[in-house]
ROFIDREN-806815 format. One record per residue: x, y, z of N, C-alpha, C, O in turn. Coordinates in steps of 0.1 Angstrom, whole numbers, plus 5000, padded with zeros to 4 digits. Layout:
N
XYZXYZXYZXYZ
...
END
This chain:
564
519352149839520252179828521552229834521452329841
522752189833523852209834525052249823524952189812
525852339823527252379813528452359819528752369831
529152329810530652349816531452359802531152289793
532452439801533252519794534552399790535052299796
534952459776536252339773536852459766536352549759
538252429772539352519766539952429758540152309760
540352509745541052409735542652419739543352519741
542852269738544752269746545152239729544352219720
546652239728547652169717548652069728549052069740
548851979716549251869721550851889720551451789716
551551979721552852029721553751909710554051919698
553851829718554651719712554451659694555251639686
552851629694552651649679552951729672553351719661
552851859680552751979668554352029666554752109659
554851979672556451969671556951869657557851899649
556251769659556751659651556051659636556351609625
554751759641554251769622554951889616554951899603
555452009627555852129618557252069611557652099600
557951979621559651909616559651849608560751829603
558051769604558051649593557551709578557551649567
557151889584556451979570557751989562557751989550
558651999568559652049556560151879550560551799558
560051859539559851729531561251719526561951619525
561551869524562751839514563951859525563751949532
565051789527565751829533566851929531567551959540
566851989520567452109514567252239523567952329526
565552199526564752349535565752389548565952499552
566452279551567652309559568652439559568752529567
569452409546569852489544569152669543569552779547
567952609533567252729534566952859541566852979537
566652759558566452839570567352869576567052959583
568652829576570052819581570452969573570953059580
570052989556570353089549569853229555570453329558
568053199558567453319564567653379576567353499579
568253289583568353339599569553389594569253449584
570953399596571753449591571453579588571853669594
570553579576570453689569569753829576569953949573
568853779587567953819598568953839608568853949613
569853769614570753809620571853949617572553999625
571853989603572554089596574054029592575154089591
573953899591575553849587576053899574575253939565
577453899573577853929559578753809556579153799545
579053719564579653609561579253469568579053439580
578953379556577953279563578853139556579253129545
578853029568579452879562578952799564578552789575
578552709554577952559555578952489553579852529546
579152369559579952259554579652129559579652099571
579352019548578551909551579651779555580551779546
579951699563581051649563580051509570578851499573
581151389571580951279579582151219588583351199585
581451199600582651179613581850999618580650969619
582850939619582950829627581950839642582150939649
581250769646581150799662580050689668578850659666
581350619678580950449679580850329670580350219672
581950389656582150329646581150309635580950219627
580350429637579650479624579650569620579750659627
579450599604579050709598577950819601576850799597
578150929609577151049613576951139599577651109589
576151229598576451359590576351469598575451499606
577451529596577651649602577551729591577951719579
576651869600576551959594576952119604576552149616
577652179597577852309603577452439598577852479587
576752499605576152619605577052779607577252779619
577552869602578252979613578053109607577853099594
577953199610577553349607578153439617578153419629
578553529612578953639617577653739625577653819635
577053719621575453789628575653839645576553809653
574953899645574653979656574153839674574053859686
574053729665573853619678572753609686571753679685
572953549692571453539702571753559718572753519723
570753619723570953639737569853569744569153529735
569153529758568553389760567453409757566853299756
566653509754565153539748565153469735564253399730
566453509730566753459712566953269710566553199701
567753249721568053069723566053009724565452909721
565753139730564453049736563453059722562752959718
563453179715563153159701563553049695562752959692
564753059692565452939681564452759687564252659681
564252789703563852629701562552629702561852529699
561852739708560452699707559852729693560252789684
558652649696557552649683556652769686555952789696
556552879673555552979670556253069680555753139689
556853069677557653189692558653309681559853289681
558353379675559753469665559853569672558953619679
561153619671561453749678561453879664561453999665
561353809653560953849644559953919638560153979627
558553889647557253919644557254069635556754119625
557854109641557454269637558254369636558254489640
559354269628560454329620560254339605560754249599
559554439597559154429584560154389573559754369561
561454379576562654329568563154139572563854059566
562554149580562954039588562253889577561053899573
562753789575562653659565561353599575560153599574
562253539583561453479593560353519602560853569612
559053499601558253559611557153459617556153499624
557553309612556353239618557253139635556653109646
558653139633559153049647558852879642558552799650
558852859628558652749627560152679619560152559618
561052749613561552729606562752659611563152559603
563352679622564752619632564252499634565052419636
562752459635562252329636562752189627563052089632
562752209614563552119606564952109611565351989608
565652169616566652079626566451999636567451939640
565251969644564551909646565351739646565951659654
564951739632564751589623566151509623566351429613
567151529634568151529640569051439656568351439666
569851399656570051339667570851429677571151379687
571151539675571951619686572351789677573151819668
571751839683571651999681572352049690572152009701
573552139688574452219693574552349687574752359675
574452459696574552669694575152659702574952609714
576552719697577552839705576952959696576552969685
576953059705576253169702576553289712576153279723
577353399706578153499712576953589708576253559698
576653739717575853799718576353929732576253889743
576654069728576954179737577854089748577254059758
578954069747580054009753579353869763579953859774
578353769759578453699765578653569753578753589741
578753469759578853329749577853179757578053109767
576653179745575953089754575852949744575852959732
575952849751576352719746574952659750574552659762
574252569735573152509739573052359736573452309725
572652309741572752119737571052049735570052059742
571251999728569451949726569851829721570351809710
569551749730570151579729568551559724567451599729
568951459708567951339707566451409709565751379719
566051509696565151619699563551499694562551499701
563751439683563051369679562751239688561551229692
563551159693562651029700562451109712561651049719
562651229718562151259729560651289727559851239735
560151359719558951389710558351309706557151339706
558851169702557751009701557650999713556450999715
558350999725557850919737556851029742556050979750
556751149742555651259744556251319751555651369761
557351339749557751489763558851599753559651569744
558451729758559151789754560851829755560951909764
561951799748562551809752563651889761563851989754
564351899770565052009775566352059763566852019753
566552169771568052249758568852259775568452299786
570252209770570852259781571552369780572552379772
571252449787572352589780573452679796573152719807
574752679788575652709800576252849789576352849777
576352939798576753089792578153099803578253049815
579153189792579753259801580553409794580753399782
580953499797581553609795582653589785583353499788
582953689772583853679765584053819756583153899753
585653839751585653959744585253879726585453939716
584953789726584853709706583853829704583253889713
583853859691582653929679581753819681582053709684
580353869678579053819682579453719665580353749657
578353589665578153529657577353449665576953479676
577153309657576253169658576653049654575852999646
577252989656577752809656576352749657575552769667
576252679644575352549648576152439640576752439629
575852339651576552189647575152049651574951989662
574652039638573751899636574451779632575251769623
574051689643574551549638573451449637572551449645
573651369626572651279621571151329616570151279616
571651459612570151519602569451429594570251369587
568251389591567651329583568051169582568051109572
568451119595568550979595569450959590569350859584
570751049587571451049580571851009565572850949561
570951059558570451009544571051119541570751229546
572251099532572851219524572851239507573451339503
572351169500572151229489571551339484571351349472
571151439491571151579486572051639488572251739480
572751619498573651709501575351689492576351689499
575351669480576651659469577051839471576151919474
577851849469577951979467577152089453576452189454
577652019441576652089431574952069434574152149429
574551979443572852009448573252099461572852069472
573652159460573752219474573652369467572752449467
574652379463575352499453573752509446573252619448
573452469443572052489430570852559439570052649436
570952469452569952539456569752649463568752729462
570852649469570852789475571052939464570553059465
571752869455571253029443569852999437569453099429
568952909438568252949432566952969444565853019441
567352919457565752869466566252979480565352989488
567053019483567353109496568053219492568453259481
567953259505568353439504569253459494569253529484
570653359500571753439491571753409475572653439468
570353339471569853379454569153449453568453429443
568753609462567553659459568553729450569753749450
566953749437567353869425566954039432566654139425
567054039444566354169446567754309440567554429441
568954249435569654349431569454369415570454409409
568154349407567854339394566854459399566454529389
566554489409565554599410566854769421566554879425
567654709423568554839428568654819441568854919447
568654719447568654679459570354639467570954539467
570454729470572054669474572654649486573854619486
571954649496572054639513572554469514572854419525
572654399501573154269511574554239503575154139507
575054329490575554269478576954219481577654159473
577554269498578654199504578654069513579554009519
577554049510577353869514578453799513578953829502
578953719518579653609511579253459518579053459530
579253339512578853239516579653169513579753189500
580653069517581352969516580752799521580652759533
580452729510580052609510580552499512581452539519
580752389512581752279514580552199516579852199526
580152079501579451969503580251879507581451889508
579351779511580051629511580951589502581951539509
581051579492582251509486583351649481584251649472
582951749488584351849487585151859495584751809505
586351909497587551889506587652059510588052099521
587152109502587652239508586552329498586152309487
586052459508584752549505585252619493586352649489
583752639489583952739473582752899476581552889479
583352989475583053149483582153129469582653089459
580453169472579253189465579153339468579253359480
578853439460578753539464576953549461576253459456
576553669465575053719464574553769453574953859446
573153679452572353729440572253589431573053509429
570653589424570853479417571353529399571453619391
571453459401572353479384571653469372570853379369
571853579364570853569351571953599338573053639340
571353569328572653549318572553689308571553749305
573953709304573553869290572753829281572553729275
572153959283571353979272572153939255573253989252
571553879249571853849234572053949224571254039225
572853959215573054039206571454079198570454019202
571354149188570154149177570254029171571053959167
569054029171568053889163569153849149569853749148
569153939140569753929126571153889131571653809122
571953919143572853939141573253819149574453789149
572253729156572453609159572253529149572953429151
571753519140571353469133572453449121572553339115
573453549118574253549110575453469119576153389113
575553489134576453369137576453219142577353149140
575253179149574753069147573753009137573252899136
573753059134572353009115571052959123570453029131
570852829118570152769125569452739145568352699150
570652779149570652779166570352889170570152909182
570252959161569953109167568853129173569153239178
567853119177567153099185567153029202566653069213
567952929197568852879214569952969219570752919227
570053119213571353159218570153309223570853399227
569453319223568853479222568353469239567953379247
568753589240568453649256568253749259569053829254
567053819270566653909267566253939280565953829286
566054069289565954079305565054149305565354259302
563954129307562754249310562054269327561354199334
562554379328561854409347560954509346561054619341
559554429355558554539359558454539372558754449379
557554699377557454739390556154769393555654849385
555354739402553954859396553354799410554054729418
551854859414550954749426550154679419549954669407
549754619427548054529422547054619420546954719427
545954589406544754669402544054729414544254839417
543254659420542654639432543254639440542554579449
544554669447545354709455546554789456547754769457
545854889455547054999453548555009459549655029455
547854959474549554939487549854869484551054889485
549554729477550354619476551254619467550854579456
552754679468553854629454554254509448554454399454
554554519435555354419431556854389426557454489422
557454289426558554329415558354219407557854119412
558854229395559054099382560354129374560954219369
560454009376561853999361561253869352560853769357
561453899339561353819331562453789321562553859311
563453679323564553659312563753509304563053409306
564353609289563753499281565153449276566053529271
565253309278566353239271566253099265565652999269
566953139255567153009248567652849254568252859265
567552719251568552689257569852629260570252549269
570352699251571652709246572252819260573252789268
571452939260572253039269572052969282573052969290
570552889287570552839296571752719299571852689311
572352659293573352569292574352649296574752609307
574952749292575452859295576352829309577452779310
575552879318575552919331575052829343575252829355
574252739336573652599343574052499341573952429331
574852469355575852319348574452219352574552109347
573052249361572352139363571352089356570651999359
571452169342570552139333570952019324572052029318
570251929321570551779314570751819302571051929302
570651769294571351789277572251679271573351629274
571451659260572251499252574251599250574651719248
574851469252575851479253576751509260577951519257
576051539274576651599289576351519300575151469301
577351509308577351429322576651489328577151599325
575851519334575251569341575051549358574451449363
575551659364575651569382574451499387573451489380
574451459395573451389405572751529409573151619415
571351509403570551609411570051679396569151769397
570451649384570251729373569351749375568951729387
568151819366567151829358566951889345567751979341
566051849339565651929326565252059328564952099339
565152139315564852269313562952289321562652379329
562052179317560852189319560452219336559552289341
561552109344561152089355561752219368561552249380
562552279357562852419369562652579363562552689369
562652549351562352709345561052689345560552579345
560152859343558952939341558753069347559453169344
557753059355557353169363557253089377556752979379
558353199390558253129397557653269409558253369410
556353249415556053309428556953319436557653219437
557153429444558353479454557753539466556553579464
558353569480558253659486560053629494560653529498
560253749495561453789500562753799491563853789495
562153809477562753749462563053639464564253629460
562553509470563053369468561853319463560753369464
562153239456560753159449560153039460560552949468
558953099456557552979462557452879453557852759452
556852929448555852829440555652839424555252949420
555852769416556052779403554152799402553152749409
554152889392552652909380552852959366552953069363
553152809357553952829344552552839339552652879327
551252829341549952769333549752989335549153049325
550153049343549853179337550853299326550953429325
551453199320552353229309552753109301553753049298
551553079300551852969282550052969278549052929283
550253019268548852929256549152789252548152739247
549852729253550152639241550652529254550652409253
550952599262551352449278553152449275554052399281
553152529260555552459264556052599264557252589267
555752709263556152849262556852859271558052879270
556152839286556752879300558352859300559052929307
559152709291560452679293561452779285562652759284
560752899281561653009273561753099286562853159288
560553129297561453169301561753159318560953089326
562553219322563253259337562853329349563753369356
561953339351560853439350560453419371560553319377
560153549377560353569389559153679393558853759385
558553669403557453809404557153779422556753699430
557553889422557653869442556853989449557154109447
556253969455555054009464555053979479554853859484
555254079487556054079502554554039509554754019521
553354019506552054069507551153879510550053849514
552353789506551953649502552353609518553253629526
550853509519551253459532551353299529550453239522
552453239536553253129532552553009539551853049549
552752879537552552779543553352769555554052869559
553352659561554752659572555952639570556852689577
556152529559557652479553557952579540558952559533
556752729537557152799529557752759513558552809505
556652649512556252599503555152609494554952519486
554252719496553052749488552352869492551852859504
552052969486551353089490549753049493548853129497
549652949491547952899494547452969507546252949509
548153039514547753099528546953239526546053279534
547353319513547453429502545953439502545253349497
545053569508543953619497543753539488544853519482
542453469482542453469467542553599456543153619446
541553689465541553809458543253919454543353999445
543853889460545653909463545853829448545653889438
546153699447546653599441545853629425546653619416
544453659422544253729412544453809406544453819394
544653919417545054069412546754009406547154029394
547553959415548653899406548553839393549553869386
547853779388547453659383547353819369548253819361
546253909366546153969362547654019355547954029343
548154049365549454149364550454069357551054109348
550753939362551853919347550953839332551653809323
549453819332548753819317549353919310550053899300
548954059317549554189313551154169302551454179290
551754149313553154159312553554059302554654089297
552853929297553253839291552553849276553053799266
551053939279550453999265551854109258552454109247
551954179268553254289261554454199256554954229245
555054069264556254039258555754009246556054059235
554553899249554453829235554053909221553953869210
553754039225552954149215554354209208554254249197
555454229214556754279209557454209199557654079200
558054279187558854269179559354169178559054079170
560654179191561654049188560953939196561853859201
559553899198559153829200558653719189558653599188
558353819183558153749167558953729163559253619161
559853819161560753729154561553589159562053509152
561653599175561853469181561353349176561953239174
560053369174559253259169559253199153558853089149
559753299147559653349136561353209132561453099125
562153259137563453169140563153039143563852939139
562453019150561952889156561052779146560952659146
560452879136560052829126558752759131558652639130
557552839137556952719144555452769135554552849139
555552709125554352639116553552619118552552669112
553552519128552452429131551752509145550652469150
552252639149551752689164550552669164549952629153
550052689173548452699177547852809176548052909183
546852819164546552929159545452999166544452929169
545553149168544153169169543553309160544353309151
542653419158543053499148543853599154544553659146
543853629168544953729169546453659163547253699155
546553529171548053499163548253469152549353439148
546853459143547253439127547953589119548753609110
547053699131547353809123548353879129548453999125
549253849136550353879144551553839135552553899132
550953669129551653599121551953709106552953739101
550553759101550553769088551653949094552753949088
551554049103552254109104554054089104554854169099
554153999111555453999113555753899097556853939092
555353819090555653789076555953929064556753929054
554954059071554954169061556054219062556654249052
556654249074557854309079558854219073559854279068
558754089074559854039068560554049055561754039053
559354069045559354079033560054219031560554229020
560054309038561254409034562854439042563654529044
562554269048563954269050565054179042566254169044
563954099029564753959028565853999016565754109010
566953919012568053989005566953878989566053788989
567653968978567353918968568153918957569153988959
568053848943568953868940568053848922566853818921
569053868910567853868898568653718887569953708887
568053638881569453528874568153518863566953498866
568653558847567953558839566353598840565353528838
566353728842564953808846564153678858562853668857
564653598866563753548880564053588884565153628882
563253628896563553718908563953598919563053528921
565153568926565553478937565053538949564953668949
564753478960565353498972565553428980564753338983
566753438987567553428995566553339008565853399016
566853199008565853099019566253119030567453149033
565453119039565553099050565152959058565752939069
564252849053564052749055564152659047564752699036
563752499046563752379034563552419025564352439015
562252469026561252509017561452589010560952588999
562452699014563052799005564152738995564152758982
565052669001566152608995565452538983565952528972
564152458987563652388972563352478964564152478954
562252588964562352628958563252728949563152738936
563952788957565452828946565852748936565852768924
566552618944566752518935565652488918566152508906
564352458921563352438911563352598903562352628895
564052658905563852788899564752798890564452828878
566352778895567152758888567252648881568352648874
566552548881566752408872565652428862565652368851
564752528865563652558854564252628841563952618829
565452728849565952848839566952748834566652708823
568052678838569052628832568852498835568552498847
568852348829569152208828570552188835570852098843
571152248833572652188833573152228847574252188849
572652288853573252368869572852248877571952288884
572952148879572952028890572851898877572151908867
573551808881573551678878572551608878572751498873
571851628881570251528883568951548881568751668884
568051488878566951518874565951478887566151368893
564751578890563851548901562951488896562551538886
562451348899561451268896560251248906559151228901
560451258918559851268930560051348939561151388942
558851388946559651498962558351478972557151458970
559151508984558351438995558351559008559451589013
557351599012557951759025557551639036557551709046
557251519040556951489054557951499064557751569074
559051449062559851519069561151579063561951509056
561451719068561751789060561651789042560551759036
562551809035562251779021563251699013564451739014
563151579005564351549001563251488989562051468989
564151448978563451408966564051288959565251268962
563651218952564151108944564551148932563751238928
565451108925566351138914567151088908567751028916
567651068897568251008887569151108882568951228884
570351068873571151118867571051188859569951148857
571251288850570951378839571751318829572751368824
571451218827572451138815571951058804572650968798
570551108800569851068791569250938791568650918781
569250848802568950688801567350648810567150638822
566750648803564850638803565650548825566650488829
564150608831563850598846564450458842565650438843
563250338838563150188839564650168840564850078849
565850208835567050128834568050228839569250208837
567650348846568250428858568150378871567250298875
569950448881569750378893568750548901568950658897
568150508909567750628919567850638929567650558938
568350778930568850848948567950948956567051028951
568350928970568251028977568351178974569351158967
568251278974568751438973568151508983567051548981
568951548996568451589007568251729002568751748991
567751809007567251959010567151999023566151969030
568552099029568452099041568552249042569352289033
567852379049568452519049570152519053570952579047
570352439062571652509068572052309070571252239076
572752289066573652169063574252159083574952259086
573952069093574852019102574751909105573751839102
576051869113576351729123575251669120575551559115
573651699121572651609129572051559116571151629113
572251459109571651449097570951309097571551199099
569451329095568551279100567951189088566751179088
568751109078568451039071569950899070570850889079
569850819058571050769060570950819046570050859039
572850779044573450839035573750699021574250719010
573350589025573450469018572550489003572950418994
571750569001570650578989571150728983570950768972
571950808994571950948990572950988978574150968978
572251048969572951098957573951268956574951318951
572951318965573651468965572951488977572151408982
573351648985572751758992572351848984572851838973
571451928985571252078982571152228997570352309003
572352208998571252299010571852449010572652469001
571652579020571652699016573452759024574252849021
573352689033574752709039575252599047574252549053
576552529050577052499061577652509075578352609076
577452429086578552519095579452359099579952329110
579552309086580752179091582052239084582152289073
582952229091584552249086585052109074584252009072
586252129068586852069063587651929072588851939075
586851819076587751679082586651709093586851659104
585451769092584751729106583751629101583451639090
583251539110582251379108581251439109581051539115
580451349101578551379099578551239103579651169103
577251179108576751029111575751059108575051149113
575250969099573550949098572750879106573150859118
571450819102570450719112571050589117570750539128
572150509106572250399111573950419119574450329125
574450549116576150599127576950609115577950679116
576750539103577850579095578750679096578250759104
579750709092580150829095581250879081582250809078
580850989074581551039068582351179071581951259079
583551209063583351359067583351469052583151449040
583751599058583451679049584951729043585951759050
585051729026586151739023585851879013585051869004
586251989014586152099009587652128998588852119001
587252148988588052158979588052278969587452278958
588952388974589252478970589052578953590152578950
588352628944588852618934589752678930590352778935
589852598915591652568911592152648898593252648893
590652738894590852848885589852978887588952968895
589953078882589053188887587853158880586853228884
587653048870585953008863585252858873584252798870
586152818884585652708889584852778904584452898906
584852678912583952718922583852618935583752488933
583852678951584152568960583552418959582352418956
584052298961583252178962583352118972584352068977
582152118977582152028989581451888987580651858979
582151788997582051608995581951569007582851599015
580551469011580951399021581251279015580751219006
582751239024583551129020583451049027583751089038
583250899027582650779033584150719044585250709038
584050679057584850629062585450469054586650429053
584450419049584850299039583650289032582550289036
584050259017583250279009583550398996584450478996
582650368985583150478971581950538973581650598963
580950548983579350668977579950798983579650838995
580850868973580850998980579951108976580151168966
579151128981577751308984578351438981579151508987
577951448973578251588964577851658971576851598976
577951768976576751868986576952048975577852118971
575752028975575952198967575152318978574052348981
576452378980576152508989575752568985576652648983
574652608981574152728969574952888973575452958963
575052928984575353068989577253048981577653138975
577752968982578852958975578652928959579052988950
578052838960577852788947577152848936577552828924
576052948940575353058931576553158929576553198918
577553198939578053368939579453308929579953388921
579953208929581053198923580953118907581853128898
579753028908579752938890578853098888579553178883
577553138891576953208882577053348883576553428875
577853398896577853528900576153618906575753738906
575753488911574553528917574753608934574753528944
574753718936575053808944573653878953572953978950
573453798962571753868973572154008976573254048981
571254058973571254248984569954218985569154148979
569854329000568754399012567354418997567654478987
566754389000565254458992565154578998565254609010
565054658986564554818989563454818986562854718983
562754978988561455028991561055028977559954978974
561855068967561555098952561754968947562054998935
561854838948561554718942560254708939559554768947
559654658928558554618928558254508929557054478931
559354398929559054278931560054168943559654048945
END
């Protein structure tokens, strides 16, 4: 019987070529470009993506530079080898695997000027990739010499990514770096201020000249009170509400381990706001858009940059997560290599998280103006369960001593807040008086929203009547979801169209709205949508005008001492 021993080798050259091929996205570029910098202690950092001629083709150049502290040849020999950080066991430090300088890699000619304690060392890495297909590792040529310059770092890549430049537009550039690298961390929402003199100047590809990004990612003001949004957008009010909630605490089962969270809940209206890359009917939207779904929720962090999105542990219902903004970072997460997924992470770690924002999202969703968020949103149909039925029947009780009311011939009115209200008002006041609208209800239909069939109040039996449309809308706008070719009247509770602004219905018609003043102190405002061509002009009756000035019907706040 005989042994003999096998030592396990790495094949250098592969493992070069799979850690450069880990980073997928070519954005990660920038990313690591942001972190070293940041690790370096710079306060001023430039990217600028450009294209130079060379041998009568199009290259992409890209430039790198920081004011940072620089590298001296221990640090050059960092920057090119694999698993090598000088970082290791710097607890502030971004970078600590030596993998990340590798996605420049994916490149035809890497160049570092790099100043460091009065020297200046110049490094060249010809053709880092085919040298790595043919199996040899490549050399760096590096020539140093003595100088009085301030320490910094020059990097200049040419032909990055086979030179495929569609990510690099300037607004994809700009987007990512506030929302995926250092200089977007939110760590100044928790009091953090050691970086807040950063400055970064950008310059994409189709820009001529850099735009200075300062530090921090950006979150939007907080919104006024619920009621008081409500009184200025009516109906939208819910797409305008914003709201910033930050927690701090450790893990259950891990006392040492800290966290931080921020949770912005926004509408998305405010998200429109401040996000030119969010899509939205009626807006150009740049190259690189996306929807609200595909970038907001809950996003995992460590170094306050986001990992990894987990919207499934803040939604019941699977669509919640796009209200909100939401961040929770844990220094304790150990990262993939392209720092793309905490899957490296304890499970036991990743639960104890997992715990901690249920917590946090039981409390949002348990709060007040949560309900009433939802409450604005009008969502009926939610997914019931009995806690949220009885959250529902709470926040209905509360309502009921906020709603205005008002008294017309011993009925008690109140003041709608949805269709459904608006009909009934209506059916209330046509029960007490005949003569308060033109038309008689013959039919009515809630499938979508409410509108009814109707005839004239002019004495002449159905059979030899013509019949209309009569929409029922709470709040009368632009977006009117029927055609107006059958329609006889509106009923609805308020408008927010001006006098000469266009309504279009399902088939584009387009009418507008003609507001007409009244012309004695016993008459009362009339509003008309008037047909671009054509005689069917739409009576619209605004009841909030139309009750306070024909009948003197006047809503107040319900008090405690009402009985009804």
């Amino acid at each position: 019987m005989s042994e003999f021993m096998i030592k396990p080798t790495v094949d250098a050259t592969r493992e070069f070529i799979e850690i450069s091929k880990d980073f997928a996205n070519p954005l990660d570029l920038v990313r690591e470009a942001i972190s070293n910098a940041f690790d370096a202690r710079a306060t001023r950092i430039e990217i600028a993506f450009s294209a130079i001629k060379i041998y009568g083709e199009n290259v992409l150049k890209i430039e790198l530079i920081d004011n940072g502290f620089g590298m001296d040849k221990n640090g050059l020999q960092s920057f090119f080898d694999l698993g090598n950080s000088m970082n290791r066991h710097d607890p502030d430090a971004i970078g600590e695997k030596g993998h990340g300088t590798k996605v420049y890699f994916n490149s035809a000619c890497i160049t570092v000027i790099t100043v460091n304690n009065g020297v200046e060392y110049k490094a060249v890495l010809d053709r880092p990739m085919q040298s790595l297909y043919d199996g040899v590792i490549p050399d760096v040529k590096v020539t140093h010499t003595d100088t009085d310059a301030p320490s910094s770092t020059n990097i200049t890549i040419l032909g990055y990514n086979n030179n495929r430049s569609d990510q690099f537009s300037h607004q994809i550039l700009k987007d990512h770096i506030v929302w995926f690298t250092k200089m977007g961390s939110f760590e100044k929402e928790f009091g953090i201020s050691k970086n807040n003199n950063v400055k970064l100047y950008l310059k994409g590809l189709d820009e001529e000249t850099a735009e200075e990004i300062s530090f921090g990612h950006i979150f939007p003001e907080e919104s006024k009170k619920i009621d008081l949004l409500f009184d200025e957008h009516k109906t939208d009010a819910p797409h305008y509400f914003s709201k910033k909630i930050t927690r701090t605490g450790t893990l259950p089962n891990f006392p040492y381990i800290p966290y931080q969270a921020i949770y912005s809940i926004e509408g998305r209206y405010v998200k429109y706001g401040y996000n030119d890359m969010v899509r939205r009917s009626g807006y150009t939207a740049p190259n690189g858009a996306y929807q609200i779904q595909e970038r907001y929720g809950l996003w995992l962090c460590k170094d306050y940059m986001p990992v990894q999105r987990k919207n499934e542990w803040i939604s019941e219902k699977g669509s919640e997560f796009t209200k909100f903004h939401a961040f929770i970072n844990c220094q304790d997460f150990n990262l993939t290599a392209n720092r793309g997924s905490i899957a490296n992470t304890p499970f036991e770690i990743i639960e104890n998280l997992h715990m901690v924002v249920e917590k946090h999202y039981e409390e949002i969703t348990s709060s007040d103006e949560w309900d009433l968020l939802l409450w604005l949103q009008d969502e009926a149909d939610a997914y019931r369960t009995v806690k949220n039925e009885q959250k529902s029947f709470e926040t209905r009780k509360k309502r009921i001593n906020t709603a205005n009311v008002a008294k017309y011939n011993d009925i008690l009115l109140i003041e709608p807040r949805h269709e459904s209200g608006v009909f009934a008002l209506f059916m209330q006041l046509s029960a007490s008086d005949k003569t308060l609208f033109p038309f008689t209800v013959l039919d009515y239909d809630t499938h979508e929203g409410i509108d009814v069939i109707a005839k004239a109040t002019d004495g002449v039996p159905i059979k030899n009547s013509k019949l209309y449309y009569v929409e029922f809308k709470n709040y009368l706008t632009k977006e009117f979801n029927h055609t107006f070719e059958n329609s006889f009247s509106i009923v609805c509770w308020d408008t927010k169209i001006k006098h000469g602004e266009t309504v279009k219905d399902l088939k584009g018609d387009e009418y507008s709205m003609r507001i007409i003043p009244p012309d004695s102190p016993s008459d009362y405002t009339r509003y008309q949508l008037v047909p671009a061509r054509g005689i069917n002009i739409i009576e619209v009756y605004v009841l909030k005008d139309y009750l306070a000035q024909r009948l003197n019907i006047i809503f107040r706040p319900r008090t405690e001492s009402d009985v009804e």
